[in-house]
N, C-alpha and C positions, 0 to 999 in steps of 0.2 A: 383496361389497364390492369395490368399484374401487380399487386400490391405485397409488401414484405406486411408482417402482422405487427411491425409496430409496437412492440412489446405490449398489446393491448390499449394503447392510449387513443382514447374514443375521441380524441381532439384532433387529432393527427386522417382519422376516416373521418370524419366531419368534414374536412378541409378536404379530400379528395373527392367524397360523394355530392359536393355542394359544385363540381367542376361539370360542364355537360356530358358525361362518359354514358356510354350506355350498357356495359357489361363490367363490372366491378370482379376483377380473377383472383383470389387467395389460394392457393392449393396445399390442403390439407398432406399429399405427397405419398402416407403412408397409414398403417393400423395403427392406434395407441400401443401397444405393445413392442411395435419398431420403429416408437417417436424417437428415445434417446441415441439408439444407433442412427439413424436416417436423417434425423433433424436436431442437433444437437442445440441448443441453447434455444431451441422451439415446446411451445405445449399447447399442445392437442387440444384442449378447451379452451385457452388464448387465440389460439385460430378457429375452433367454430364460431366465438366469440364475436370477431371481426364482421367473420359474414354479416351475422344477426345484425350488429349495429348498421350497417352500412345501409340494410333494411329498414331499421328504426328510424334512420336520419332522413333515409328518401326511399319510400316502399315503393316505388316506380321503377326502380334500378333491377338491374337485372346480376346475379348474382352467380361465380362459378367458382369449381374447384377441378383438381386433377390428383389423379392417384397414378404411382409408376406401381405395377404388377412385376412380382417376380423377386420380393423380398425376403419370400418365407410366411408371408402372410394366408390365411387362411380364407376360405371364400364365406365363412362364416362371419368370419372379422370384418370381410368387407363389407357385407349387408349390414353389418350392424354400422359401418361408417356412413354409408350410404344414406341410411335412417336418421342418425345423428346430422348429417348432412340439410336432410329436408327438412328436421324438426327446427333448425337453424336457417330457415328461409334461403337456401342453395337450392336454383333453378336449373342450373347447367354444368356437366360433369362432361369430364374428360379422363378416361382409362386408358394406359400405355404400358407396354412393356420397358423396365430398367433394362437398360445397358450399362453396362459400366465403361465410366470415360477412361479411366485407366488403371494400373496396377494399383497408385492410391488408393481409390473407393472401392467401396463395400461392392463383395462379388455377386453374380447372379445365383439368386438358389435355384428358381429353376427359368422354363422358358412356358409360358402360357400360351397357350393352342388359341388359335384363331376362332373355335367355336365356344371354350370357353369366355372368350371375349364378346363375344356372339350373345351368348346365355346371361352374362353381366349386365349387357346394354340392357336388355329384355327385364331384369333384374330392376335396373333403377327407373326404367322407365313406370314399371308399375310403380312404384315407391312415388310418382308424381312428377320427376324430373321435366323442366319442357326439352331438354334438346343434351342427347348422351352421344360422342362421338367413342366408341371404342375399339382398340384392337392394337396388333404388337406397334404399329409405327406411329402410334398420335401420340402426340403431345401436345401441351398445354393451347397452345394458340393453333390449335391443327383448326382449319376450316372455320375459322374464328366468324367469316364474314354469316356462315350458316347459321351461326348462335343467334342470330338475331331478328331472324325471320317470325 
């Protein structure tokens, strides 16, 4: 289940984690540094937050996040999410390339290579992850049923 972060109220995951789900999905989305563009009325530590609790409440659950590549982020910023990620009990990551849905939203800076995609999985795997789907076309619930092997 995809969860919105709830403005952090550890009552509201309580109530979800206590349901028999077996992968609990928050997606962190982007770097702290392109929280307020990317996720407006979202924060960055409210959402690793979430993770952790949903942990707290039932350490059995299985836990994920997804990041869209292509913000302007840096591949340094991202290990350090990654990090931040696992220290907050996040077992399962999903990396995608941003499109943009239209003239609206925020543009693409750039487009990330399939091998850097490649380099990233290999990246959070060591960091501990049990199960990283990545590359330009996944998204959040790409191959979901694989997460739970």
């Amino acid at each position: 289940m995809l969860i919105p972060d709830f403005r952090g109220d550890a009552d509201c995951v309580r109530r979800v984690v206590a349901t028999p789900l077996a992968v609990l999905a928050h997606n962190m989305e982007t770097v702290p540094r392109r929280y307020k563009q990317v996720r407006p009325g979202a924060v960055y530590e409210r959402s690793l937050r979430v993770l952790e609790m949903a942990k707290e409440f039932r350490n059995d659950i299985l836990t994920k996040s997804g990041l869209m590549l292509g913000l302007g982020e840096t591949r340094e910023e991202l290990l350090g999410v990654f990090r931040d990620l696992r220290r907050h009990g996040c077992d399962i990551l999903t990396l995608g390339q941003y499109l943009r849905p239209s003239e609206e939203q925020l543009t693409v800076v750039r487009y990330v290579t399939p091998q850097e995609f490649a380099e990233l999985k290999e990246d959070a795997l060591r960091l501990g992850f049990h199960h990283v789907e990545s590359g330009p076309l996944v998204r959040s619930s790409y191959h979901a049923w694989e997460h739970v092997k």
